[in-house]
N, C-alpha and C positions, 0 to 999 in steps of 0.2 A: 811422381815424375822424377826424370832423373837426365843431367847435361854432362854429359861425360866430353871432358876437354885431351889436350895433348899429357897433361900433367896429373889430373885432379877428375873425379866424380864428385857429383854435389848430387844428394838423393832428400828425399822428402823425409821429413819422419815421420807421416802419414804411412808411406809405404816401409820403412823401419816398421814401424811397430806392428804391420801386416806381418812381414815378414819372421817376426817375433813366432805368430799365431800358424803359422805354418809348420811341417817337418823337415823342411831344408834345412840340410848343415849350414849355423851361419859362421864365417872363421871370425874367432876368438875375439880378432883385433876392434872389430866393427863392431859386436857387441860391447866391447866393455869402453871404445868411443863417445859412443850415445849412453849409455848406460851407465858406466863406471861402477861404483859402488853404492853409489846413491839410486834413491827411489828418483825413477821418470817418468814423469806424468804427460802424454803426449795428448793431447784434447783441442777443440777447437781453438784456441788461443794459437796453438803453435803447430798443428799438424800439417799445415803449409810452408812452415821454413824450412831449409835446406842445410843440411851437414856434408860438410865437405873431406873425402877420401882421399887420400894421396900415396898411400901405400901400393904397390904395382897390383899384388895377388890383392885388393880390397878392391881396385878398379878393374881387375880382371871378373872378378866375384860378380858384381853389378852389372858391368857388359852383357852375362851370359843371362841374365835375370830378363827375358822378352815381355814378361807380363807388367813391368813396370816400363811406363811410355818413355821413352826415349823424345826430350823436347826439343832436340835438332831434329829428328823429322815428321813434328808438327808443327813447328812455328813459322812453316811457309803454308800449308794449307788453308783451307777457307774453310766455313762450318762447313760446308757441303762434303767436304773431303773428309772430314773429320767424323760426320756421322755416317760417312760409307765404311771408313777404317770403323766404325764402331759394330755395322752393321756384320763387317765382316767377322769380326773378334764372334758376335753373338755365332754366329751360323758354325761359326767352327767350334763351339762351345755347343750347342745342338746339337752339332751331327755327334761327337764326342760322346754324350748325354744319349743319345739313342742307340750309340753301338752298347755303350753299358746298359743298358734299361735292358734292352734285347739278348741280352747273357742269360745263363742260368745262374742262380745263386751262388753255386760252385765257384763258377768261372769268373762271376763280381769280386768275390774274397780273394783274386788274385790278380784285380786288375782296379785293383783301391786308388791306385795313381790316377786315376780317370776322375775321380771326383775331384782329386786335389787339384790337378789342370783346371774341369769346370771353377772351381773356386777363384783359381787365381785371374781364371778369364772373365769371369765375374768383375773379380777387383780391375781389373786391364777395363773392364766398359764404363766403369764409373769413377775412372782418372782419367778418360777419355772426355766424358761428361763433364767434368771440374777442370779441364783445362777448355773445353767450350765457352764455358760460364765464365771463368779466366778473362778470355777472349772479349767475349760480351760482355764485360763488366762488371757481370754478377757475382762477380768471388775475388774476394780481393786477397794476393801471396803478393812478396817479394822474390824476383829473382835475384841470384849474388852479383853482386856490385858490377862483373866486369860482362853480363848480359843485358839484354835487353830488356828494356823497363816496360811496363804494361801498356803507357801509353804506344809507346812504338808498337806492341804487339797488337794495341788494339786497332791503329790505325792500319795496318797489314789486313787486316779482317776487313775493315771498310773496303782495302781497294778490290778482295776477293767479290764484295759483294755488287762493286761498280764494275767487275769485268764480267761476273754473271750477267748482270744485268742490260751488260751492251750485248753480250750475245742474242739474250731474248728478245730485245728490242734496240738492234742495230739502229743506230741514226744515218740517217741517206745524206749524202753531198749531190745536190743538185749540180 
């Protein structure tokens, strides 16, 4: 996940070290931020904190990166919305998946980019998923200081699920 403010990005180093395992050029500065010189160990312990960018071309870099969720436009949705954004992520990952499947071999060896898309749409559904769970409770990160803390975020989810639920079963004024 990634909050990209007026000044700063803040990214996960969950998705750093995605990014790592990828063939994207990463520029220089952002590798050796997280990285430096020393060995980084990125594992359950810490793959939900946030490193924070402040260089222009480092938040530029990130912007363009659509496979990592952007948490300003999820952190007004409701699950519901969240598992249709997921639903859609997959269906565009499918159709992707079935134009390559249906190539000739030939024409797969030159359209390699197709899988690394699937992959990364992969990763984009199951950061979708962990900020659900987020949401719900079940996964516990900090966001940086001057965002919104879980509780807030979880109660936002409550009220999605009280205005669903007035829908389905409007209450009548006699």
């Amino acid at each position: 996940m990634k909050i990209i403010t007026e000044n700063a990005v803040y990214v996960q180093k969950n998705d750093i070290a995605y990014l790592t395992h990828t063939d994207l050029p990463i520029p220089a500065s952002i590798f050796t931020k997280v990285f430096g010189n020393d060995i980084a160990i990125i594992d359950d312990s810490n793959r939900y904190e946030f490193e924070k960018f402040e260089d222009a071309r480092e938040i530029n870099f990130f912007k363009k990166l659509d496979w990592i969720v952007d948490y300003n436009l999820v952190k007004d949705l409701s699950d519901d919305e969240i598992i249709k954004m997921g639903q859609s992520v997959a269906q565009l990952k499918n159709q992707i998946a079935q134009k390559f499947n249906s190539m000739s071999e030939g024409e797969r060896e030159k359209h390699l980019d197709m899988v690394t898309q699937c992959e990364l749409l992969d990763f984009k559904i199951y950061s979708l998923r962990d900020i659900l769970w987020y949401k719900q409770g079940h996964l516990k990160m900090t966001l940086p200081v001057s965002f919104d803390n879980q509780e807030e975020f979880v109660r936002r989810n409550e009220k999605g699920k009280q205005k669903l639920i007035r829908k389905i079963f409007p209450f009548r004024k006699n």
